[in-house]
C-alpha positions in Angstrom: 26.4 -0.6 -21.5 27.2 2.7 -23.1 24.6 5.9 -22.7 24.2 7.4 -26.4 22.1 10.0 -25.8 19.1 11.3 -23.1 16.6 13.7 -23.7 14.0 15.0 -21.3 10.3 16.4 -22.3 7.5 17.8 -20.2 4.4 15.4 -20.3 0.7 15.8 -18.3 0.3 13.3 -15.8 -2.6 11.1 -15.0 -4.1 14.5 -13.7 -3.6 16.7 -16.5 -0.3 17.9 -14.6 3.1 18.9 -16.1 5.9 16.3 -15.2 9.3 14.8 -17.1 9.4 12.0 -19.2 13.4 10.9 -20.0 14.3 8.6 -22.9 17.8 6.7 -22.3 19.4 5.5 -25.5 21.8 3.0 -25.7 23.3 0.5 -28.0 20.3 -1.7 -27.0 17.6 0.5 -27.6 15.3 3.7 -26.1 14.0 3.2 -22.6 11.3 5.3 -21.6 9.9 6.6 -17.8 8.0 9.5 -16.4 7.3 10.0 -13.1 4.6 12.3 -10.7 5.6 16.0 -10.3 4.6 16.6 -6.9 8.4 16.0 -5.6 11.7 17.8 -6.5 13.4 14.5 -7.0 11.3 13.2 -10.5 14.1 14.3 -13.0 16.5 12.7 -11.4 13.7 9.5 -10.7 13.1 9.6 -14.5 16.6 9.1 -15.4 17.4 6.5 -12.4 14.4 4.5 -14.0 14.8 4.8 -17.1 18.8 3.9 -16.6 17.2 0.7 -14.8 15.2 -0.6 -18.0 18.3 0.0 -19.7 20.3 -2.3 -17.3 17.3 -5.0 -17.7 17.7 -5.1 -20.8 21.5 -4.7 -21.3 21.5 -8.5 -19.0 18.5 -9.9 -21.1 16.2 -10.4 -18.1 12.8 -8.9 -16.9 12.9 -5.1 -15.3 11.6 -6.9 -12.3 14.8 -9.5 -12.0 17.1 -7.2 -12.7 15.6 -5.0 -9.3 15.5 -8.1 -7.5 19.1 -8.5 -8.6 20.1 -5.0 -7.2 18.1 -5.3 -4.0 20.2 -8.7 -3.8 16.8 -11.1 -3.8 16.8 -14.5 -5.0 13.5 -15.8 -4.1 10.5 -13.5 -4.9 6.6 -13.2 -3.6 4.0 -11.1 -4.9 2.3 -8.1 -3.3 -1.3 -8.2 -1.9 -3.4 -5.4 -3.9 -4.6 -2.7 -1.7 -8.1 -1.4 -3.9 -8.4 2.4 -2.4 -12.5 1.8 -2.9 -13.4 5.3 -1.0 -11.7 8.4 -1.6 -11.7 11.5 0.8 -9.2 13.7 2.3 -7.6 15.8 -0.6 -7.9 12.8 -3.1 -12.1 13.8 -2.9 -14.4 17.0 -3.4 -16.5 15.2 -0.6 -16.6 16.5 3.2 -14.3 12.9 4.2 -11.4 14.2 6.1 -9.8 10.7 5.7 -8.4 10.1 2.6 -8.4 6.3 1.3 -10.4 3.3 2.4 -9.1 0.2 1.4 -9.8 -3.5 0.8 -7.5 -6.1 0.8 -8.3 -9.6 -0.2 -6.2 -11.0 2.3 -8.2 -14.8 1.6 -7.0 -15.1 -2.1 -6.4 -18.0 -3.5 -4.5 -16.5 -6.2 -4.0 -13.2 -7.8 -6.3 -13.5 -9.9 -8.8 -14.4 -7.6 -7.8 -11.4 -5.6 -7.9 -8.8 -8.8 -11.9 -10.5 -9.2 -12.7 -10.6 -4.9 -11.3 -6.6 -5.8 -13.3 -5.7 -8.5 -16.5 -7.0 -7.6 -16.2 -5.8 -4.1 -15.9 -2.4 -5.9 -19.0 -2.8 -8.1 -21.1 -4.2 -5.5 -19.7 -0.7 -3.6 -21.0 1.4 -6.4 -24.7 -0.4 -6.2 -24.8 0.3 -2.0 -23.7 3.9 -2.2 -25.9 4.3 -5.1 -28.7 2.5 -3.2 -28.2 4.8 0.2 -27.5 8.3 -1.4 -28.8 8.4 -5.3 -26.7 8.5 -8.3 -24.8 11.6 -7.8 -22.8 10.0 -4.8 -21.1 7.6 -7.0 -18.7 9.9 -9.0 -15.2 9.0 -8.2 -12.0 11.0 -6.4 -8.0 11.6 -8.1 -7.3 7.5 -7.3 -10.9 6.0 -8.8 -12.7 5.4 -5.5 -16.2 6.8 -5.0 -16.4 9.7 -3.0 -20.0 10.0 -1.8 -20.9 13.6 -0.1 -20.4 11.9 3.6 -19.0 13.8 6.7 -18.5 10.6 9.7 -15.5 8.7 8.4 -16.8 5.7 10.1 -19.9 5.7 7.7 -17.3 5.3 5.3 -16.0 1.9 7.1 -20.2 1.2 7.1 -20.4 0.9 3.1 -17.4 -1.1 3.2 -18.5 -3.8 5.3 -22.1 -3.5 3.9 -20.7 -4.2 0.6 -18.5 -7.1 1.6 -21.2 -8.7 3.4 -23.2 -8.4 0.5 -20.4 -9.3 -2.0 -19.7 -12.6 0.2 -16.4 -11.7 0.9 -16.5 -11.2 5.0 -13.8 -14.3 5.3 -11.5 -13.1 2.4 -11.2 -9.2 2.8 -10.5 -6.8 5.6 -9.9 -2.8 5.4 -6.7 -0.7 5.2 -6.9 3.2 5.9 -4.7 6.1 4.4 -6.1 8.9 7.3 -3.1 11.3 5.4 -3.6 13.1 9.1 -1.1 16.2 8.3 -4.1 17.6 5.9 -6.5 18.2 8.8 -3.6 19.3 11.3 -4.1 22.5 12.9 -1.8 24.0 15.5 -1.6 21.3 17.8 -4.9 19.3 17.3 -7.0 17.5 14.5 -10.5 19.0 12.3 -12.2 16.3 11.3 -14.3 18.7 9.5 -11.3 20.8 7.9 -13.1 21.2 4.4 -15.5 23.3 6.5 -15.1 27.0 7.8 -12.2 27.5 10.6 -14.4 26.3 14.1 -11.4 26.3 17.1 -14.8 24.3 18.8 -14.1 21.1 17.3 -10.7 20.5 17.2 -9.6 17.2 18.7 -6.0 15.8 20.4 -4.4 13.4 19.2 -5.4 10.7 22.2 -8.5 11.6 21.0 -8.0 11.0 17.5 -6.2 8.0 18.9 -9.4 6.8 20.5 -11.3 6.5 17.4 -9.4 4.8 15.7 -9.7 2.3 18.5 -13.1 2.4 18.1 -12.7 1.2 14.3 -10.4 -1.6 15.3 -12.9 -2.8 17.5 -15.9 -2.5 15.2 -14.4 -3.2 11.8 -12.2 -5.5 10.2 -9.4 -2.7 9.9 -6.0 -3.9 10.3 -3.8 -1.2 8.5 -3.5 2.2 9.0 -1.3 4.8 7.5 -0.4 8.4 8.7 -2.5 8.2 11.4 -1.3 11.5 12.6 0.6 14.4 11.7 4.1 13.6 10.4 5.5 15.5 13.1 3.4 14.6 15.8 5.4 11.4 16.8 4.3 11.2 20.2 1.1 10.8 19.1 2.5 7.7 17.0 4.3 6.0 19.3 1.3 5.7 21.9 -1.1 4.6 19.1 1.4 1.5 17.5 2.1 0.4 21.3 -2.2 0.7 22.1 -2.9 -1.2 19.0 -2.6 -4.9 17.3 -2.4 -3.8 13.7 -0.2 -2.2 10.9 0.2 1.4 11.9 1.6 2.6 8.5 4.3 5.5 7.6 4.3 7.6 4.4 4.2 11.2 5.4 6.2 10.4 8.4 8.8 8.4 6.8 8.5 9.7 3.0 11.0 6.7 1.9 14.3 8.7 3.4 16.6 6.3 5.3 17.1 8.9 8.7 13.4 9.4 9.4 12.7 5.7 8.7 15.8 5.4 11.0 14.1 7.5 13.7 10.7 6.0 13.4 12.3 2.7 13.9 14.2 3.2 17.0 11.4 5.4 18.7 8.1 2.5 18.0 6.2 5.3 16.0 5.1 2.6 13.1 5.6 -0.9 11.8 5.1 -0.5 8.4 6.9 1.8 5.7 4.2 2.7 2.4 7.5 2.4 -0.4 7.0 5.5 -2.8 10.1 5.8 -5.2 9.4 9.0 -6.0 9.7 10.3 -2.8 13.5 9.6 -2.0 14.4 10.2 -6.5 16.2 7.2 -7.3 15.7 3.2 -7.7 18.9 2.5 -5.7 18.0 4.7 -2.6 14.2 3.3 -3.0 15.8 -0.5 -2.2 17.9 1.1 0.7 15.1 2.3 2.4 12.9 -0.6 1.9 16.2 -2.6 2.9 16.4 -0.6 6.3 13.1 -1.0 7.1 12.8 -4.4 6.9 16.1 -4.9 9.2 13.9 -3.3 11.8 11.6 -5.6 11.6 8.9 -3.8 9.5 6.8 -4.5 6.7 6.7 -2.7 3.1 3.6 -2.0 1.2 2.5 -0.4 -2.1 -0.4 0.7 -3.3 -2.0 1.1 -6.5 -5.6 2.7 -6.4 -8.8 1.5 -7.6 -9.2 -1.6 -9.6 -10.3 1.3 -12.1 -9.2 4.1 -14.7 -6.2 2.1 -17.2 -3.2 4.5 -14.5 -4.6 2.0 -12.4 -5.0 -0.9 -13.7 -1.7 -1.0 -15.9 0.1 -1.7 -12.3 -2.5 -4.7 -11.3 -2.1 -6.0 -14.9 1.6 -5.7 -15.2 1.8 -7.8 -11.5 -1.0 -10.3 -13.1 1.3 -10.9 -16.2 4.3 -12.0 -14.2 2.4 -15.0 -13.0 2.5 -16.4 -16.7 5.9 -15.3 -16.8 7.4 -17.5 -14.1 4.7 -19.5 -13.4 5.5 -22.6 -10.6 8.8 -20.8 -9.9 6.5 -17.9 -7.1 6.5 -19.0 -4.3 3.2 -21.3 -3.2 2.6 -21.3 0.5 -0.2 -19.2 1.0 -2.7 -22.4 1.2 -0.3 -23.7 3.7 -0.2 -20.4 5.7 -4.2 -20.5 5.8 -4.1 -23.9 6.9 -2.0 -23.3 9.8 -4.3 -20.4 11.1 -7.7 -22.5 10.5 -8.5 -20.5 7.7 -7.9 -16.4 7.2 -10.4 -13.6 7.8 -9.5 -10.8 10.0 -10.5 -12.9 13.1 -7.4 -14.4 14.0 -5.0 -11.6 12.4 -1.5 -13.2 11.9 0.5 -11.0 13.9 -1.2 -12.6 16.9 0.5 -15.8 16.3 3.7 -17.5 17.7 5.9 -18.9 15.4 5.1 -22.4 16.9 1.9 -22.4 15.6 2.8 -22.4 12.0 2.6 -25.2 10.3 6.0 -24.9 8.0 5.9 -28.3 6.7 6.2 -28.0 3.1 8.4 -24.5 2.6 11.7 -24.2 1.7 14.6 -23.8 4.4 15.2 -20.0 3.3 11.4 -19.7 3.8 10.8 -21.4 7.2 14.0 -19.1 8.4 11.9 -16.4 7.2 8.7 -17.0 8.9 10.7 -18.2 12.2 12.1 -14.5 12.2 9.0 -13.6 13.6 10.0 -10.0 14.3 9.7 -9.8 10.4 6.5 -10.9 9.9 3.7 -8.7 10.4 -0.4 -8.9 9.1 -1.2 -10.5 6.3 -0.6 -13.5 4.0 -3.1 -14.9 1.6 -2.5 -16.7 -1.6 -0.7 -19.1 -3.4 0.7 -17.7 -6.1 1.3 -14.3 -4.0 1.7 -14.7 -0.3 2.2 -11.8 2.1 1.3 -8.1 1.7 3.9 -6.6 3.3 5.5 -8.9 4.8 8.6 -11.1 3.8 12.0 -10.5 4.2 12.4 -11.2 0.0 10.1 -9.4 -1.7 9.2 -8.6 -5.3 10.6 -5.5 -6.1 8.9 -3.9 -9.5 
C-alpha cells in the first residue's frame, strides 16, 4: 500500500471543540478519522487510524478484522454496552461529585435486546426523575445522561434502581460507576461536595471514601467501579480491590500506557483497564496495552455514553451492524453461560464462581480453555450473540 498524500484540518468535536481530522490517500481511496483534543497524542491517533482504514481496505476485509488481525485474534465476542444514564462530576452542571452511572444489561439475550433493555431503561429514567424533581431536572450532561440538581451520590444509585424496578429489568441489569475521584481530590482527602465553596470541614480519607462505596455494594446491584480514587492515591486502591468482590476499574490511573498498567498489575490496585485509544496516540500501542492487561489477568472495557445524541449512538449502531455482518460465525454461549449460573442478575455475580461449576458443554476447545483460565475471567457475561463485557481473552477489537 503506497501513501499518496495526507492532509490534516482542524474540526469542532462533539462539544463544539477544536480537534484534527487527517485524510490518508492511497491508491485505494481517502480514509478519513478525527479524534478528541483533550490529549497531546490525537495527531498522531488521527493518522494511526486513519492508516488503519487504509490497511482494511488495502486486504479487502472489515476495519474490525483487520484489528483483530493486528491484535492476532481469531475468534471474536462482542462488548456489553455500558449506558452512562446519570451524569455528574465534570461531565454535569449538577452538584453530583461522581461522574457516570451506568447500566449494563448484563441478562441480554442478544444485542439487540440489550440496545432495547438500554433505551427503555433510559426513558423510564427520564419519567422517574421527572416524576421526583419536575421537568427542569431532566436536561442532560456532555455524555447524554440526565443530570438532575442532586448532591448524595447514592440518590443517584436510588433513581437507577427505581427505574429498573419499574422498567422490569431487576434480573437483566446491574450498575457500573465512573466516580473520576482525581476531580474532587484535595491535598490528601476527598470533597464530595467540590462544586461548592472550599469547606477543609468535610473533607473525607480515602478509607472513608472506601467505606461508602462498600455501602453501595451492599445496597445496590453495583458491580463495576472505575477511578475510585485519585490516580495517584494507590494505596487507597489496592485496599479497596482486595475489600471488594467486583470490578474496580482503571482509567485515570492507568490512562492506556503499558508501565502504569504494569505497576497497577503487580501492586493489586485494579482488575479492570477502561481501553481509551486516544490516550496512549496510536492503534498499535492501544492493542499492547489491552494485550498486557489481559496477561495479568484483567478485564477490558469500553464505553460509549448514553443510548442518545447520534456521537453516541453511531458506536452502538456500528457494533449492532456487525451482527448482520457475520451473523452465526459470533460466538453463541451466552445462553449456556446463564444456564450454568441458574440464570443472571447481579445475585450470583460470576466472579464468585469456580470453574467447576460451568457448564462448558457445548463451546469450542479454544473457548473452554478460555473460561478454564479462570484468572481471566472476571464479572459479567450475558448474551448470545455477544457474551462477556470485559472479559475474554479474544475480544472484538473495533
Amino acid at each position: 500500500m503506497s501513501i499518496v498524500r495526507l492532509v490534516a484540518r482542524e474540526i469542532l468535536d462533539s462539544r463544539g471543540n477544536p480537534t484534527v481530522e487527517v485524510d490518508l490517500y492511497t491508491e485505494r481511496g481517502v480514509f478519513r478519522a478525527a479524534v478528541p483534543t483533550q490529549f497531546g497524542a490525537n495527531a498522531i491517533l488521527g493518522v494511526s487510524l486513519a492508516i488503519c482504514k487504509a490497511g482494511a481496505a488495502e486486504k479487502e476485509v472489515p476495519l474490525y478484522r483487520h484489528i483483530a488481525d493486528l491484535a492476532g485474534n481469531t475468534e471474536l465476542v462482542l462488548p456489553v454496552p455500558a449506558f452512562n444514564v446519570i451524569n455528574g462530576g465534570s461531565h454535569a452542571g449538577n452538584k453530583l461529585a461522581m461522574q457516570e452511572f451506568m447500566v449494563l444489561p448484563v441478562g441480554a439475550e442478544s444485542f439487540k435486546e440489550a440496545l432495547r433493555i438500554g433505551a427503555e431503561l433510559y426513558h423510564t429514567l427520564k419519567g422517574v426523575i421527572q416524576e421526583k424533581y419536575g421537568q427542569d431536572a431532566i436536561n442532560v450532561g456532555d455524555q447524554g445522561g440526565f443530570a438532575p440538581n442532586i448532591l448524595e451520590n447514592s440518590e443517584a444509585l436510588d433513581l437507577l434502581q427505581t427505574a429498573i424496578e419499574k422498567a422490569g429489568f431487576t434480573d437483566k441489569v446491574v450498575v457500573g460507576m465512573d466516580v473520576a475521584a482525581s476531580e474532587f481530590y484535595r491535598d490528601g482527602k476527598y470533597d464530595l461536595d467540590y462544586k461548592s465553596p472550599a469547606d477543609p470541614q468535610r473533607l473525607i480519607s480515602g478509607r472513608e471514601l472506601a467505606d461508602i462505596y462498600q455501602g453501595f455494594v451492599n445496597k445496590y446491584p453495583v458491580v463495576s467501579i472505575e477511578d475510585p480514587f485519585d490516580q495517584d492515591d494507590w494505596e487507597a486502591w489496592s485496599r479497596l480491590t482486595a475489600q471488594v468482590d467486583i470490578q474496580v476499574v482503571g482509567d485515570d490511573l492507568t490512562v492506556t500506557n503499558p508501565r502504569r498498567i504494569q505497576r497497577a498489575a503487580e501492586e493489586r490496585v485494579c482488575n479492570c483497564l477502561l481501553l481509551k485509544v486516544n490516550q496512549i496516540g496510536s492503534v498499535t500501542e492501544a492493542i499492547e496495552s489491552c494485550k498486557l492487561a489481559q496477561a495479568n489477568g484483567w478485564g477490558v472495557m469500553i464505553k460509549t455514553g448514553a443510548p442518545c445524541r447520534s456521537e453516541r449512538l453511531a458506536k452502538l449502531r456500528t457494533i449492532n451492524r456487525l451482527l448482520y455482518d457475520c451473523g452465526p460465525s459470533w460466538l453463541n454461549i451466552g445462553k449456556l453461560l446463564l444456564r450454568s449460573v441458574g440464570g443472571f442478575g447481579y445475585h450470583k455475580q460470576l466472579f464468585l464462581l469456580t470453574p467447576e461449576e460451568l457448564d462448558l458443554s457445548g463451546l469450542t476447545p479454544f473457548y473452554t480453555s478460555v473460561l478454564q483460565a479462570w484468572h481471566i475471567f472476571k464479572f459479567s457475561c450475558a448474551t448470545s450473540e455477544m457474551p462477556g463485557m470485559w472479559v475474554f481473552e479474544e475480544p472484538l477489537f473495533f
